[in-house]
NUKE-323563 format. One record per residue (C-alpha): residue in one letter; residue number from 1; x, y, z. Coordinates in steps of 0.001 Angstrom, whole numbers. Example, Ala and Ser with C-alpha at 12.3 -4.5 7.8 and 13.67 -1.06 7.14 Angstrom:
{rest a, nr 1, px 12300, py -4500, pz 7800}
{rest s, nr 2, px 13670, py -1060, pz 7140}
This chain:
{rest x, nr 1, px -74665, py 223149, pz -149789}
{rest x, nr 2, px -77701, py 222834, pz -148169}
{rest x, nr 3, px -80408, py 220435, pz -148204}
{rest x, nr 4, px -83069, py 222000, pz -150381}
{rest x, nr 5, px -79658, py 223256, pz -152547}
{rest x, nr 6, px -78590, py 219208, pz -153450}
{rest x, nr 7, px -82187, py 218575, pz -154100}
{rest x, nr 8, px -82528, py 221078, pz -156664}
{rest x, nr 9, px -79290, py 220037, pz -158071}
{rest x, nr 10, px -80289, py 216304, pz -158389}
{rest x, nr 11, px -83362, py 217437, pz -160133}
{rest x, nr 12, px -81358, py 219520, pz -162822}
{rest x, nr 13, px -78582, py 217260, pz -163147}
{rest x, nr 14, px -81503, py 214327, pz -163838}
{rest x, nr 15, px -79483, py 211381, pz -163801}
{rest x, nr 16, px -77858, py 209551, pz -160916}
{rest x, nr 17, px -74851, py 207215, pz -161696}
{rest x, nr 18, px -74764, py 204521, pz -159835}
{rest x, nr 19, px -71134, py 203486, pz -159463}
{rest x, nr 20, px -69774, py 200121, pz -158607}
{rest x, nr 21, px -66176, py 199033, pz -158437}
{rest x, nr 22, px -63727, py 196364, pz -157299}
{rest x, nr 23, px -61312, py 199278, pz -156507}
{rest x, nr 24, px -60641, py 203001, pz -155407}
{rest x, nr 25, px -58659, py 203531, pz -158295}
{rest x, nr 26, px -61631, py 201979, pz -160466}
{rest x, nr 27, px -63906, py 204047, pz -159013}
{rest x, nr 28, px -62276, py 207648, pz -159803}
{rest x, nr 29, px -61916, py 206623, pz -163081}
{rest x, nr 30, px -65232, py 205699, pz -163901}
{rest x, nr 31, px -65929, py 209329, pz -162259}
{rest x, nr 32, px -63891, py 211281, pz -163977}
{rest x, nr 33, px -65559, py 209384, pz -167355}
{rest x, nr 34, px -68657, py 210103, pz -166057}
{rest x, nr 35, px -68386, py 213644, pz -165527}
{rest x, nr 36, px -66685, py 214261, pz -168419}
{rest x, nr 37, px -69805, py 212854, pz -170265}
{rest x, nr 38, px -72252, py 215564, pz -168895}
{rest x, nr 39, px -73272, py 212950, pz -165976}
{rest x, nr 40, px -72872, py 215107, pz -162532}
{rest x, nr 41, px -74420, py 213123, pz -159391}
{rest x, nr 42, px -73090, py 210196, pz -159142}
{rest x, nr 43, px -74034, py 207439, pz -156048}
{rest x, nr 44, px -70749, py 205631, pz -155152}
{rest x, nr 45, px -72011, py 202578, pz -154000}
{rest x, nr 46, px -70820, py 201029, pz -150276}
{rest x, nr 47, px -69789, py 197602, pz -152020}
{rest x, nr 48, px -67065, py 199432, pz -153570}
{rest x, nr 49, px -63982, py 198392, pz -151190}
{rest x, nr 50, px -63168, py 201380, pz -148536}
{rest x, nr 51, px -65965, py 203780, pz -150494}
{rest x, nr 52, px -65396, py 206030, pz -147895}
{rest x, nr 53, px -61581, py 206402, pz -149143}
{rest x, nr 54, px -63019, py 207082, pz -152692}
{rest x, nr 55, px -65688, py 208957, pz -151615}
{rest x, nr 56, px -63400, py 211315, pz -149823}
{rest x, nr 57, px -60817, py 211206, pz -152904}
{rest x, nr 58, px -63585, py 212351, pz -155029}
{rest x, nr 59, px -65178, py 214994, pz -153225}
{rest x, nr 60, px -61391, py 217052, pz -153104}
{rest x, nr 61, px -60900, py 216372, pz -156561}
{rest x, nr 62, px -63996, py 218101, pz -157732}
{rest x, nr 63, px -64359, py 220682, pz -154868}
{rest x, nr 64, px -64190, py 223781, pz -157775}
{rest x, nr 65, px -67110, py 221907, pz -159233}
{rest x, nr 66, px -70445, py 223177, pz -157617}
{rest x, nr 67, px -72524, py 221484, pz -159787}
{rest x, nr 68, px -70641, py 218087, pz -158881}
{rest x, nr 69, px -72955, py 215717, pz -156618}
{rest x, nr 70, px -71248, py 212569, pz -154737}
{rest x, nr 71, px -73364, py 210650, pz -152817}
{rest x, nr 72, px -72939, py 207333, pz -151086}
{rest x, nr 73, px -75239, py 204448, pz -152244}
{rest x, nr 74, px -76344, py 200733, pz -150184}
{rest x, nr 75, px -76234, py 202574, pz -146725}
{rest x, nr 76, px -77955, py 200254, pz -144659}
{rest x, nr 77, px -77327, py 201652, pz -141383}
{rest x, nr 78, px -76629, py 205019, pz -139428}
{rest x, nr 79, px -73333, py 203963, pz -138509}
{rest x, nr 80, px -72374, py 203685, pz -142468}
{rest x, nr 81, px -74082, py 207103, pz -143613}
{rest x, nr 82, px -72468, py 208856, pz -140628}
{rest x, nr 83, px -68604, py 207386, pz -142093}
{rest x, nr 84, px -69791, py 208563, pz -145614}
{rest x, nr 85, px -71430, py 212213, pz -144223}
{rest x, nr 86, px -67405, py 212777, pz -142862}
{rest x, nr 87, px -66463, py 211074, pz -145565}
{rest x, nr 88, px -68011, py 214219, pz -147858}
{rest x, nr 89, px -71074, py 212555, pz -149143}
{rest x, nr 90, px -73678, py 215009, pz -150049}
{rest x, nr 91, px -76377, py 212782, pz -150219}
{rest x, nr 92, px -77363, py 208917, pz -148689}
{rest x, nr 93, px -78980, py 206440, pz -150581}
{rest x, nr 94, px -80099, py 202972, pz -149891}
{rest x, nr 95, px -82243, py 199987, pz -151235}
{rest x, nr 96, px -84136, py 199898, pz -147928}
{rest x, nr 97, px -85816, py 202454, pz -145554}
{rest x, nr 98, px -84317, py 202963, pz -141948}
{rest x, nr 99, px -85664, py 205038, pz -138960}
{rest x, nr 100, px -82505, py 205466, pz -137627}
{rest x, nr 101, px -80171, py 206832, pz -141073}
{rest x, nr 102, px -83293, py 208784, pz -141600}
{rest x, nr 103, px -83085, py 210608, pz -138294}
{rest x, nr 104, px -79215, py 211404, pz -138990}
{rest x, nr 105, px -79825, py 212649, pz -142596}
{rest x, nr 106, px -82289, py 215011, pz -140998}
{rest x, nr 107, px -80277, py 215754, pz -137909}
{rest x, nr 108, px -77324, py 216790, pz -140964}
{rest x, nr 109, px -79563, py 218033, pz -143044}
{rest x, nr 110, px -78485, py 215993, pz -145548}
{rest x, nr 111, px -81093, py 214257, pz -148406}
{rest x, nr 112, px -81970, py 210504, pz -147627}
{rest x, nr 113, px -83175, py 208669, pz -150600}
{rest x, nr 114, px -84318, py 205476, pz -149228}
{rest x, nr 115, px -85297, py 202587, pz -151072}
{rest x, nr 116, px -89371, py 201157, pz -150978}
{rest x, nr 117, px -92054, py 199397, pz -152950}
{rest x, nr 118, px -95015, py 199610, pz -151953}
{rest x, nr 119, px -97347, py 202751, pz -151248}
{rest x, nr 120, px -96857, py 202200, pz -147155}
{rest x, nr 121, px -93162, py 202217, pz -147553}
{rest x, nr 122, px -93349, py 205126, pz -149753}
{rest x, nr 123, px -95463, py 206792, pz -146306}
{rest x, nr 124, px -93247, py 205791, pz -144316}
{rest x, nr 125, px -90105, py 207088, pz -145423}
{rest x, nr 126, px -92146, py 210816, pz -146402}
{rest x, nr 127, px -92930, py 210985, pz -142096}
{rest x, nr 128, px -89450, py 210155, pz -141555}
{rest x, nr 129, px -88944, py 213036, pz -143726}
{rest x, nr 130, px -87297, py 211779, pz -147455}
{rest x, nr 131, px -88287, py 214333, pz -149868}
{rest x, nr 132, px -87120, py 211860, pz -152633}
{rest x, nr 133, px -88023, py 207797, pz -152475}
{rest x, nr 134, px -85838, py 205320, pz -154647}
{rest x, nr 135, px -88414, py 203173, pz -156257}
{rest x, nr 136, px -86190, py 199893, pz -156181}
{rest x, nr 137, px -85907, py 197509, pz -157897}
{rest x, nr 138, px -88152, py 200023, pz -160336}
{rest x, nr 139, px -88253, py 197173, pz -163638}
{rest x, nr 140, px -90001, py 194984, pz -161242}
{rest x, nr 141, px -93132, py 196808, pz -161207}
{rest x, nr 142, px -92528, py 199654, pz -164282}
{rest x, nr 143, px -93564, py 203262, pz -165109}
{rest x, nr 144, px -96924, py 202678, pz -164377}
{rest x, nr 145, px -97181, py 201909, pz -160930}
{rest x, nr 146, px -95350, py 204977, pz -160341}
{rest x, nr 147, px -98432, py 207178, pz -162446}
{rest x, nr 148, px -100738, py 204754, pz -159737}
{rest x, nr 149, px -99126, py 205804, pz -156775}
{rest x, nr 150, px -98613, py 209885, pz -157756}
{rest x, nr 151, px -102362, py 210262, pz -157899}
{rest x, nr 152, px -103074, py 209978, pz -153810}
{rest x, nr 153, px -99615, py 211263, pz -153322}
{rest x, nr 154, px -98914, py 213958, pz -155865}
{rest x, nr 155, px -96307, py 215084, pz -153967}
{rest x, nr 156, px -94604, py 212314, pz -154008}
{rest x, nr 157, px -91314, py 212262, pz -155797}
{rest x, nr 158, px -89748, py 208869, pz -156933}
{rest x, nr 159, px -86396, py 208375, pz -158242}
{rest x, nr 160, px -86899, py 205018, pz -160053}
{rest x, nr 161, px -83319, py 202905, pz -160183}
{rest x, nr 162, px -83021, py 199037, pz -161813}
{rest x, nr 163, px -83016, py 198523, pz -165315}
{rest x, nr 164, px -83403, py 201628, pz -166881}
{rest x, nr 165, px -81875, py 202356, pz -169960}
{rest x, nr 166, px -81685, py 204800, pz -173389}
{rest x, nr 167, px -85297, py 203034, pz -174643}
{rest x, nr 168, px -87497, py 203008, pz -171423}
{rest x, nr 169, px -86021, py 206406, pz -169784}
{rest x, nr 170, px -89024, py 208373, pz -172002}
{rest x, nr 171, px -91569, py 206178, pz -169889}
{rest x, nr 172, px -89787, py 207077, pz -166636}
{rest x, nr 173, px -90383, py 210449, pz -167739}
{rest x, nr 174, px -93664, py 210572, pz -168746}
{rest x, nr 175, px -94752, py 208952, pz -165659}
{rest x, nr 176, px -93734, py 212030, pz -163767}
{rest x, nr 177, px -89757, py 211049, pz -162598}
{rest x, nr 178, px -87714, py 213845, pz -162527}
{rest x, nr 179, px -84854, py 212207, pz -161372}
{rest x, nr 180, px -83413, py 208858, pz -162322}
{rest x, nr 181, px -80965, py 206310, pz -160597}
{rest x, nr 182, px -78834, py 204448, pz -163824}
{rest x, nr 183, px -76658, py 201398, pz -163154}
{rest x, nr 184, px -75437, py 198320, pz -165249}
{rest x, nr 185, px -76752, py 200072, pz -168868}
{rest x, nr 186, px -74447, py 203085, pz -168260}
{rest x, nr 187, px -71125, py 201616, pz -166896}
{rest x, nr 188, px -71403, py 198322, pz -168846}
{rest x, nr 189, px -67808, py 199304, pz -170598}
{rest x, nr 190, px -66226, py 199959, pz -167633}
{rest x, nr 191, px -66321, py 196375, pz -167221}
{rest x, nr 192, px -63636, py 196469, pz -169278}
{rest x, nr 193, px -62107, py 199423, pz -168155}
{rest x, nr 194, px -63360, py 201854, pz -171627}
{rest x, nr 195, px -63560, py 204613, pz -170231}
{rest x, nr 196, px -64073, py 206681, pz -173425}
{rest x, nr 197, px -66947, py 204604, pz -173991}
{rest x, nr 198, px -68519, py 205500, pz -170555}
{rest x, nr 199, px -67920, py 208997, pz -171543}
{rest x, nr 200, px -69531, py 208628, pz -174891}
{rest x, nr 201, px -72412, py 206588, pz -173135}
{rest x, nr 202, px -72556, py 209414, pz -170157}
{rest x, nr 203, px -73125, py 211855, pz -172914}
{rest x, nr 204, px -75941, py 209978, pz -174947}
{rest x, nr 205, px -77782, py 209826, pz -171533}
{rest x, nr 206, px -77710, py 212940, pz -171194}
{rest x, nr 207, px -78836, py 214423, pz -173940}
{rest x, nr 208, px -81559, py 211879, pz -174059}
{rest x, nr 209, px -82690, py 212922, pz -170577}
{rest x, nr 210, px -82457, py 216926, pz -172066}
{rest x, nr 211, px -84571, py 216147, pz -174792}
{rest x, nr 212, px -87236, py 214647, pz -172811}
{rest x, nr 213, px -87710, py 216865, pz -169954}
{rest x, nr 214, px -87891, py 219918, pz -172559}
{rest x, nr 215, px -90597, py 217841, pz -174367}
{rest x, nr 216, px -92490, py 217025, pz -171653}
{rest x, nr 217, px -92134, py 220922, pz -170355}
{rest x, nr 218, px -93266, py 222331, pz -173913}
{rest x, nr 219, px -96074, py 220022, pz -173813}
{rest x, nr 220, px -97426, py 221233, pz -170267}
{rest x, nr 221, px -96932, py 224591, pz -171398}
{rest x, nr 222, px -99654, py 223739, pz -174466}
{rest x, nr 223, px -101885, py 221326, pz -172079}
């Protein structure tokens, strides 16, 4: 796929899983209970042990499935997004912003969704060329800041990630996020290993995240 491709499918897919593990095995499981929930980009996160192994597991197990998005999540460095671009990751993310991962994600033309908070982090990272900035950690300064920031940078979009759950995604939302990075409120049972109820929590996200977008469209379409 190429870039402009993944970026259009983050936006329709909505969500982003954000997947830790203590295991490989772990990992694909959560996966498969994620995608079997509705939930299709998922960020497999480099503190999962040898997340290049999964990553690459992952990525041939849902080849046939187009609209199937693994990434690779706390990249830190060139060196680590360039083991989880061979690894099959179709898009880097990271709490932090780096010149150097940036310039490879470009070079690939793969999408870099870097981590910042504040406005001249947010600049930063758009010269460097991310199209998409991880507001992180996003409960730390809430919906609103992001509204603050989108009106000098309306083109600006921000994928907030930390702490965002069923009852604060519609302010996410209405704040102008079009894409949204969910952690600890989504995989909380696969703590201990229920995957049905990741599955049945996948699919509540989901449908949440439908029925807000389609809201907020009908209501620009009446503005």
């Amino acid at each position: 796929m190429k870039k402009i491709e993944i970026l259009q499918a983050l936006e329709k897919n909505g969500i982003v899983a954000v997947l830790r593990a203590d295991s490989v095995e772990k990992a694909l499981d959560i996966t498969d209970a994620l995608i079997a929930g509705g939930i299709k980009s998922i960020e497999l996160t480099f503190t999962v042990p040898n997340a290049d192994v999964a990553i690459r597991k992952i990525t041939k197990q849902y080849t046939d499935h187009q609209d199937v998005l693994i990434g690779a999540g706390t990249v830190l460095d060139a060196p680590t997004a360039q083991i989880a671009l061979m690894s099959g990751a179709k898009f880097i993310v990271a709490p932090t912003f780096d010149a150097d991962t940036a310039a490879l994600c470009n070079l690939y033309q793969v999408p870099y969704i870097p981590g910042c908070m504040t406005v001249n982090e947010m600049k930063t990272a758009m010269q460097a060329g991310a199209e998409v900035i991880k507001l992180f950690p996003s409960n730390i300064v809430g919906p609103a800041f992001v509204k603050d920031v989108k009106a000098p940078l309306p083109q600006l979009e921000i994928m907030p990630s930390g702490g965002i759950n069923l009852d604060n995604m519609c302010d996410w939302i209405n704040a102008g996020c079009k894409i949204l990075g969910v952690g600890g409120s989504l995989l909380k049972h696969a703590e201990t290993n229920q995957f049905e109820k990741v599955t049945e929590t996948a699919q509540a996200f989901m449908q949440k995240y439908k029925q807000l977008r389609e809201a907020q469209q009908l209501r620009g379409q009446y503005a």
